[in-house]
C-alpha positions, 0 to 999 in steps of 0.5 A, a space after each residue: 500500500 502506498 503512502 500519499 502523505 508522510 510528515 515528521 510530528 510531535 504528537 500526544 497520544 492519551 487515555 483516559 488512564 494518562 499518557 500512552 505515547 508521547 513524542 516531541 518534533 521530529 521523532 513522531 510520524 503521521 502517515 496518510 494511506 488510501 484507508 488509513 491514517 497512522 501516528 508513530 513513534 520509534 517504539 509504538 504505531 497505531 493505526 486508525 481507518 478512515 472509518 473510526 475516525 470522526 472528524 480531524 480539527 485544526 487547532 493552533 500549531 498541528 490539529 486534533 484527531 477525534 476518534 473512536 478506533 479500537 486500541 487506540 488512545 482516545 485523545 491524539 494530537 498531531 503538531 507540526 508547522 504546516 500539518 493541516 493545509 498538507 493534510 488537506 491537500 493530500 485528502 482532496 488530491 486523492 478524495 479520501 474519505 477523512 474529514 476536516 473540521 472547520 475551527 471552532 
């Protein structure tokens, strides 16, 4: 499968029972494929299908992932300069089915 969009992230991955995956600028990655979107670190990967995923919201300096995938933290927040126009290029260059919230 072939990645459409692969950005270097800092990124907090949370539950309800406290951090899960925490990882500052350049060593997370968030990676867009046809079906799925994918948070990692160099220890821990979760991957979210566009279908589990609720909407993304922009927020100041990267963007939050509002979800319900299973086995996956609750809470994801995505940062890096940039992220949400790059994110909504690749969504509407290859008509993904992942959608973009408008800020609140």
């Amino acid at each position: 499968m072939s990645v459409l969009l692969k950005r270097r992230v800092g990124m907090s991955l949370i539950s309800q029972g406290g951090a899960v995956c925490r990882a500052t600028w350049p060593s997370g990655i968030l990676m867009l494929y046809p079906d799925s979107l994918v948070l990692g670190t160099l220890f821990k990967s979760f991957r979210l299908h566009y279908k589990d995923i609720d909407h993304v919201t922009p927020r100041l300096g990267g963007a939050e992932v509002v979800h319900h995938g299973p086995g996956v933290p609750e809470y994801g927040m995505v940062y890096g300069f940039g992220l949400c126009r790059r994110l909504k290029d690749t969504i509407q260059r290859h008509g993904l089915e992942l959608r973009i919230q408008s800020r609140s």
